[in-house]
Each structure stands twice: as structure tokens, then as C-alpha cells.
GURO-794888 format. One record per residue (C-alpha): residue number from 0; residue in one letter; x, y negated, z negated. Coordinates in steps of 0.05 Angstrom, whole numbers, padded with zeros to 5 digits. Each point is the difference from the previous one (the first is absolute). Layout:
N
- num, residuo, xx, yy, zz
- NUM, A, X, Y, Z
...
REM end
This chain:
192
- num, residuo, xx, yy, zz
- 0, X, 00069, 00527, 00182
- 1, X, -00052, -00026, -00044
- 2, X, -00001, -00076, -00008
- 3, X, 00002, -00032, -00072
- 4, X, -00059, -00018, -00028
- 5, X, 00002, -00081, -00026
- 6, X, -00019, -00010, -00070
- 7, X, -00059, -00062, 00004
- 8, X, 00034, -00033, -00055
- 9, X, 00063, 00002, 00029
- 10, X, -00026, -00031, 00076
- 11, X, -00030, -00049, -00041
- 12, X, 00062, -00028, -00036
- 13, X, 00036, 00003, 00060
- 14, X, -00042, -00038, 00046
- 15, X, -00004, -00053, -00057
- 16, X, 00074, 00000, -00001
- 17, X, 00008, -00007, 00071
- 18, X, -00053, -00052, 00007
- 19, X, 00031, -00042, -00052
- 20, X, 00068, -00003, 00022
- 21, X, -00024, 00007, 00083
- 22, X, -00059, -00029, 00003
- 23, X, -00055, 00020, 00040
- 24, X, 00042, -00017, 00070
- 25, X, 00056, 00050, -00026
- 26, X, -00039, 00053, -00029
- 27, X, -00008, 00060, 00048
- 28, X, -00003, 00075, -00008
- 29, X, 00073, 00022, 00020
- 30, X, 00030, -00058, -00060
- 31, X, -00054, 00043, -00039
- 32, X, 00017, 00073, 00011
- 33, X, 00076, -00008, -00007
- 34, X, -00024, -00036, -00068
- 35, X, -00043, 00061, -00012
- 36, X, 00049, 00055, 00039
- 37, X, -00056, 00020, 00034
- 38, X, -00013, -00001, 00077
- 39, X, -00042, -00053, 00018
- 40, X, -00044, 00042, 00031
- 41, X, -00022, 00028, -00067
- 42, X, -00020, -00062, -00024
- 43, X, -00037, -00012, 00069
- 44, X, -00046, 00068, -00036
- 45, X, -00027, -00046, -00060
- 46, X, -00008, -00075, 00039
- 47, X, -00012, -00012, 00078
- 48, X, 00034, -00068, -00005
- 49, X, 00050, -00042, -00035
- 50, X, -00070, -00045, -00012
- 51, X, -00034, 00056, -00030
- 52, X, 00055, 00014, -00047
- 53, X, 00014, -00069, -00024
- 54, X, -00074, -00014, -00007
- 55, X, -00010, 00070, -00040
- 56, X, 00058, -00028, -00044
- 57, X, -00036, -00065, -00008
- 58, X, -00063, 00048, -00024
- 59, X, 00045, 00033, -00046
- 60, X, 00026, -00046, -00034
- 61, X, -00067, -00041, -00008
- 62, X, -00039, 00058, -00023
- 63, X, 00061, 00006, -00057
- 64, X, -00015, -00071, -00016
- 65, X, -00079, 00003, 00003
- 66, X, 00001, 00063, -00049
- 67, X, 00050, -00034, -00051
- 68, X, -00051, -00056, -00003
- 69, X, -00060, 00041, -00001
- 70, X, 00031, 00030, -00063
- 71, X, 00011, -00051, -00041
- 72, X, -00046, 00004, -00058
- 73, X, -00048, -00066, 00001
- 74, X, 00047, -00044, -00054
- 75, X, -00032, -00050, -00050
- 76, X, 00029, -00060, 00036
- 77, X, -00008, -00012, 00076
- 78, X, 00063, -00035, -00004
- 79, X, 00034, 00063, -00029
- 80, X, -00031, 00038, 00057
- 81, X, 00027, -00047, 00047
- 82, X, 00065, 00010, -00037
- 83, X, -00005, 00070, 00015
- 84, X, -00011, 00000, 00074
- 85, X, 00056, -00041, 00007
- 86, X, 00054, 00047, -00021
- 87, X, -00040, 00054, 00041
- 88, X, 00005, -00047, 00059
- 89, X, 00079, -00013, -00007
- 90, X, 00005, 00073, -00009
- 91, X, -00021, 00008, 00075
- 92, X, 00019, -00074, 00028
- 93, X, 00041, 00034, 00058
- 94, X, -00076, 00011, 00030
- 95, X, -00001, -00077, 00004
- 96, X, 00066, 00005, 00036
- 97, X, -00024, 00049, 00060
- 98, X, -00077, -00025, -00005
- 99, X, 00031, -00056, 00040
- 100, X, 00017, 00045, 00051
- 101, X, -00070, 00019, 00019
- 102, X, -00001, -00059, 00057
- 103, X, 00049, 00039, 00031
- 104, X, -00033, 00061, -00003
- 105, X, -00044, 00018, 00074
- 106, X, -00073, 00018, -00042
- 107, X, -00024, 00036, 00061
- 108, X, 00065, 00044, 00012
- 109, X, -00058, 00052, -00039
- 110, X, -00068, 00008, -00032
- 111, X, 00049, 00018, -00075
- 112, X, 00040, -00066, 00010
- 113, X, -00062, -00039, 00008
- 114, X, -00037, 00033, -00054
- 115, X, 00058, -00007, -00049
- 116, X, 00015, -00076, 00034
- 117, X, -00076, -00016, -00022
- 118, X, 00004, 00042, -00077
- 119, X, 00068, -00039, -00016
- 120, X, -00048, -00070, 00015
- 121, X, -00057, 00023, -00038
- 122, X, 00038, 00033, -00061
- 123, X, 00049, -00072, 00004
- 124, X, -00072, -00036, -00001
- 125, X, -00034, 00041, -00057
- 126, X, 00078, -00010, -00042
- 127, X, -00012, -00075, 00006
- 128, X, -00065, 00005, -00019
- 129, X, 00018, 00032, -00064
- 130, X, 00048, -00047, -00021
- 131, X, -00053, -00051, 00016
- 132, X, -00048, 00028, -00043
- 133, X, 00041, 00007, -00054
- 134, X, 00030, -00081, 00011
- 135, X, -00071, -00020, -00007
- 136, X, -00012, 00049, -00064
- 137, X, 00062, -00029, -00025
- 138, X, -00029, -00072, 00001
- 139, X, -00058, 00013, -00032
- 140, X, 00032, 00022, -00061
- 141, X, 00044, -00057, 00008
- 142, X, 00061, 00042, 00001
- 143, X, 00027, -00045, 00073
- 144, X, -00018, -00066, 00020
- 145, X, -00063, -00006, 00031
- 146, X, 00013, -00071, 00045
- 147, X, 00034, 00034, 00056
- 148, X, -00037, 00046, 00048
- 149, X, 00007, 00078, -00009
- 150, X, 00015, 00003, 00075
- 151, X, 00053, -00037, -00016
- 152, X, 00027, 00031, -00052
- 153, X, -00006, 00075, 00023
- 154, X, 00046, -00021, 00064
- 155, X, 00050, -00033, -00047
- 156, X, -00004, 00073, -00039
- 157, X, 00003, 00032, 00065
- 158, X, 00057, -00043, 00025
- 159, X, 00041, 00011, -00068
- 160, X, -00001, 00086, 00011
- 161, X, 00048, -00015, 00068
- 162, X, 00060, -00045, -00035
- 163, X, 00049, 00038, 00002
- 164, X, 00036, 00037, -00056
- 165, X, 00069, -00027, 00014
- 166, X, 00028, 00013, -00073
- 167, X, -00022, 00075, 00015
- 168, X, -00043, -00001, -00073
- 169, X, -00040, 00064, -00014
- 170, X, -00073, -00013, 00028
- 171, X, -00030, -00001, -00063
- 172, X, 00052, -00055, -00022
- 173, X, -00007, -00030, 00062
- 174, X, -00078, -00007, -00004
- 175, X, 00002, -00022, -00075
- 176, X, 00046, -00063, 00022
- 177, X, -00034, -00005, 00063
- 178, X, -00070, -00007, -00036
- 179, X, 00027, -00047, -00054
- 180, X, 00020, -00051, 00050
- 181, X, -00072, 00005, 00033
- 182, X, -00027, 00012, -00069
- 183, X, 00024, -00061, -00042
- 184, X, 00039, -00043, 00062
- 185, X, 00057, -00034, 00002
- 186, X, 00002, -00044, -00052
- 187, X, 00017, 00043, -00048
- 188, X, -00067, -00011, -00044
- 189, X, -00024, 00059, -00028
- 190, X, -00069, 00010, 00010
- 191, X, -00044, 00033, -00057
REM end
């Protein structure tokens, strides 16, 4: 009998799925082939390890993120650009989610965990970086306040991506309200 192939796309939304209602403690293959209806020695052909799955999702997931940014068009406005990035990042703020997992995750269990352990850090490092840049761009043209350190104010941006959607708003929704509060505070005062 030939075994069924598994569709990437399909592994992928799964293990998200699991992860997110399991966590990494009660993720494991056999949960994930009755999910799939697969035996879970077919998905033992595509990943060694329940660490080299989870971190391939992780990859997934951030390479989806880092070529929606990469394709934003370079806007007018830094702050519009910022704008931008933000309803990208709520699109994918589950990564935040399972990110925090990593410390859990045994780096060594492969030479692929470790790689992808290490590309998750740097692409997480060159993200925050961006948003840095464009803080700093954004306070030259006086479009944000320019008294409070950009460090500062790319972790509160950071920090705002992982509150949690409770109302269940569309992303876009969500990241236009979400942005607004960082945007013009809580005071209510618009800001021109």
C-alpha cells in the first residue's frame, strides 16, 4: 500500500494548530497524523524530529512575514510604512506566540534545528532593525516624537503586535486600532 503523500501547506497549518492549542509540551507526531490521517511514520519521511518540524514551521511562517515586508513599495511617509508593517505583523502574530517556545526547544537535537534556531534570531534581529530605521526616519520628518529613545519605542511597537485580539477583529481592523492607540495615545488627542 502506498502511503499518502502530505501536502506542505497542510503540515504547516496543522502543526500551527496543534502548537497553539498544545503547546510545544503537547505537540507530538501521533496528535499530528491522526490530525493529518496519516501514519506518523509518513510524516517521520519530511522532518527527523518534532524540533525540526516546529522550527521549519517557525521558518515558514517568518519567511511569509519577511517577503510581505520586503514587498511593500517604499511609501512617502515612514510613519505610513510603519503603519504598514504593522498590519503585516498582526497578520502573522501567532509566530510571537510559538517564538516563545524556542527556550524549550533542545538546539543541538540537529545541525537543521540549530541552523533554523540561529536564522529565526538573526531574521527577528534584522525585523527590529527595520522598524528602527524607519522610527528614526520617522523623527526626522517629525512625523513621531523625537524625546524618547527609538529603542524604546520599537519594543513598545514590538510589544503592541502580541496583545491579544480578544474581540476577534479582522487583522487589518485589528492593526488600524492597534496602531492608533500607539499612533496618537491615550488621550484621545489627535495628532496631525
Amino acid at each position: 500500500m502506498a502511503k499518502r503523500k502530505i501536502d506542505f501547506q497542510d503540515l504547516m497549518a496543522e502543526t500551527e494548530r496543534l502548537l497553539l492549542e498544545k503547546g510545544y509540551d503537547g505537540f507530538h507526531f501521533k496528535l499530528l497524523a491522526n490530525r493529518l490521517n496519516v501514519a506518523r511514520s509518513t510524516i517521520y519521511e519530511y522532518y527527523a524530529s518534532k524540533e525540526e518540524l516546529v522550527t521549519a514551521y517557525m521558518i515558514n511562517i517568518m519567511n511569509r512575514l519577511t517577503a510581505e515586508s520586503e514587498a511593500l513599495k517604499p511609501l512617502a511617509s515612514p510613519l505610513m510604512h510603519l503603519k504598514e508593517l504593522m498590519q503585516i505583523f498582526i497578520k502573522y502574530s501567532q509566530i510571537h506566540q510559538i517564538t516563545q517556545m524556542i527556550p524549550l526547544i533542545n538546539r543541538d537535537s540537529s545541525p537543521a534545528v540549530k541552523s533554523s534556531i540561529d536564522r529565526l534570531s538573526e531574521e527577528h534581529t534584522r525585523l527590529y532593525q527595520t522598524i528602527t530605521d524607519l522610527i528614526e526616519k520617522a523623527k526626522q520628518t517629525d512625523e513621531i516624537r523625537s524625546d524618547i529613545p527609538s529603542s524604546v519605542l520599537a519594543r513598545v511597537y514590538f510589544t503592541a503586535i502580541e496583545i491579544p485580539n480578544d474581540d476577534a477583529m479582522n487583522h487589518r481592523d485589528w492593526s488600524e486600532l492597534i496602531f492608533q492607540v500607539l499612533y496618537e495615545g491615550m488621550s484621545g488627542t489627535k495628532r496631525s
